[in-house]
N, C-alpha and C positions, 0 to 999 in steps of 0.2 A: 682430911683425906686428900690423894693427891690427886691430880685431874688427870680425866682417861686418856688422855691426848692432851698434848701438851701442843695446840692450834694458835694462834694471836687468834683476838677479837675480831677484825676484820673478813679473816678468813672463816673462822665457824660461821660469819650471818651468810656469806656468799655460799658455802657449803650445807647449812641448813636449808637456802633459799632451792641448792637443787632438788638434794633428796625428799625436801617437800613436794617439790613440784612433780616429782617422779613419785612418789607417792599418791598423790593426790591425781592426776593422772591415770595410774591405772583402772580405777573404776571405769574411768572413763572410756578407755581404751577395751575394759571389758565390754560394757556399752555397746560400743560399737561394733566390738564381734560379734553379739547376740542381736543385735539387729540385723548386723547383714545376715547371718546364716537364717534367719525368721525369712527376711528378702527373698533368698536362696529357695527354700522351699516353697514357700508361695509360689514362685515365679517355676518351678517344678511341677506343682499342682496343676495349675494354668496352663501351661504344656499340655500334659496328660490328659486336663479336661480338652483341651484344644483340638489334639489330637482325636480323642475321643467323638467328639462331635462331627470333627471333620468325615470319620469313620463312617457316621450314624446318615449322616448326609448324601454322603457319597453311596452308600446301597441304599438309600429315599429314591424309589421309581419318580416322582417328582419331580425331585432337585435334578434327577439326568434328564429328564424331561427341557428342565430348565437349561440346564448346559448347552443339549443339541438344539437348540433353540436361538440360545447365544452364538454356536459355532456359524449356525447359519447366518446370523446376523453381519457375522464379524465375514463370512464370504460375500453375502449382498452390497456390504458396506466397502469390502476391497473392489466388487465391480464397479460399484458408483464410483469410486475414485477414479477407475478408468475411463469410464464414460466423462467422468469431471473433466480432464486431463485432455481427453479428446473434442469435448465440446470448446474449450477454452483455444487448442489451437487452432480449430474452426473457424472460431469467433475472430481468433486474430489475425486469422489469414481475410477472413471478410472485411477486417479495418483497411488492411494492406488493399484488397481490391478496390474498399470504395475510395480511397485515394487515389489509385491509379483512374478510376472511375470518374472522381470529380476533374482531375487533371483533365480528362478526356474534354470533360461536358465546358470544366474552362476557356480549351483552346475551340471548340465549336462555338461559344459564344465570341472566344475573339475574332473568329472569322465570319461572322454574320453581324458582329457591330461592323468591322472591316468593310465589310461590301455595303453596309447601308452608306460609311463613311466617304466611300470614293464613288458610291453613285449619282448620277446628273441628279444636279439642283437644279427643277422648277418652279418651286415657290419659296415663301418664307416660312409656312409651315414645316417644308420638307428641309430646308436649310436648320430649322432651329432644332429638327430631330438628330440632321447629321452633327449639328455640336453637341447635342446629350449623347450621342451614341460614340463622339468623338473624346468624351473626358468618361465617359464608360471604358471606355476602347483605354484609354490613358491608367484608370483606376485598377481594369486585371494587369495591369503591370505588359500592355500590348507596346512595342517599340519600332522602331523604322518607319518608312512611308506614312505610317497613322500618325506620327505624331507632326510628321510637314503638314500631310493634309490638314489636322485637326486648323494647325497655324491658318494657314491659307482661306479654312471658313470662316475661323474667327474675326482675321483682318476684313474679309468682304464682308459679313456682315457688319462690322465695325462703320464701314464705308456705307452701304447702303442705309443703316440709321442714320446716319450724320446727314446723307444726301435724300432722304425719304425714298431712294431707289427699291423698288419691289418688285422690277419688272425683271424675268430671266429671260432672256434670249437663247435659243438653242440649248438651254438647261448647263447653261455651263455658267462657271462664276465668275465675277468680274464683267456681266452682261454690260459695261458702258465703257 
């Protein structure tokens, strides 16, 4: 008998290997159209029940219950945030003041170490206060005149240890 096709060897395994695979394949392919369409309606039903509920819910004197309930919520909740909003710039404007505030109370303190610093020296109690109040006066970052004076009590007292001098004359320094 003669062959239905006259193919080389070669060629029939490559041409058997598709129409196999094409064969064999379409179950497959069937497969998967019947599962998506199963998908499909499921995913229909689900809806419809979805729908349905949401329905049943929505005329629930309850559930509206629940909503305006929610609404109000969701308004109390947008006024806090105003209040939020408002307290916060508040709050930053009181940082801003205590700053300008402590500024204030800094340079009040530099003027009151100041005046102890250039006030008459009568003893060595009152001399060893105006060098605390002189490297106070130094530490707020105080400049000019405070910082000659400070020199000025430093060296006399430097002087009067060295010389056991503790007497002031006329409360001024450099008494000898």
């Amino acid at each position: 008998m003669p062959p239905l096709l006259d193919i080389p060897v070669g060629w029939a395994t490559v041409l058997s290997a598709i129409f196999g695979g094409v064969v064999a394949g379409v179950p497959m392919l069937i497969a998967q159209w019947s599962k998506a369409r199963r998908e499909e309606k499921r995913s229909k039903e689900t809806t419809a029940k979805l729908e349905q509920l949401t329905d049943m819910l929505d005329a629930s004197p309850e559930f509206r219950e629940v909503k305006a309930k929610q609404a109000q919520d969701y308004e109390r909740f947008a006024a806090a945030d105003v209040l939020h909003g408002r307290h916060e710039k508040a709050i930053k404007e009181l940082g801003q003041a205590d700053c300008a505030l402590q500024e204030e109370v800094r340079l009040v303190h530099l003027a009151v170490l100041r005046q102890d610093l250039f006030s008459v020296t009568r003893d060595r109690g009152k001399h060893e206060q105006q060098l605390e109040s002189g490297r106070e006066y130094l530490r707020l970052r105080g400049n000019g005149a405070g910082h000659v004076r400070l020199n000025q009590l430093q060296k006399d007292y430097e002087r009067r240890l060295a010389e056991d001098d503790w007497v002031y004359l006329h409360g001024e320094v450099g008494g000898k």
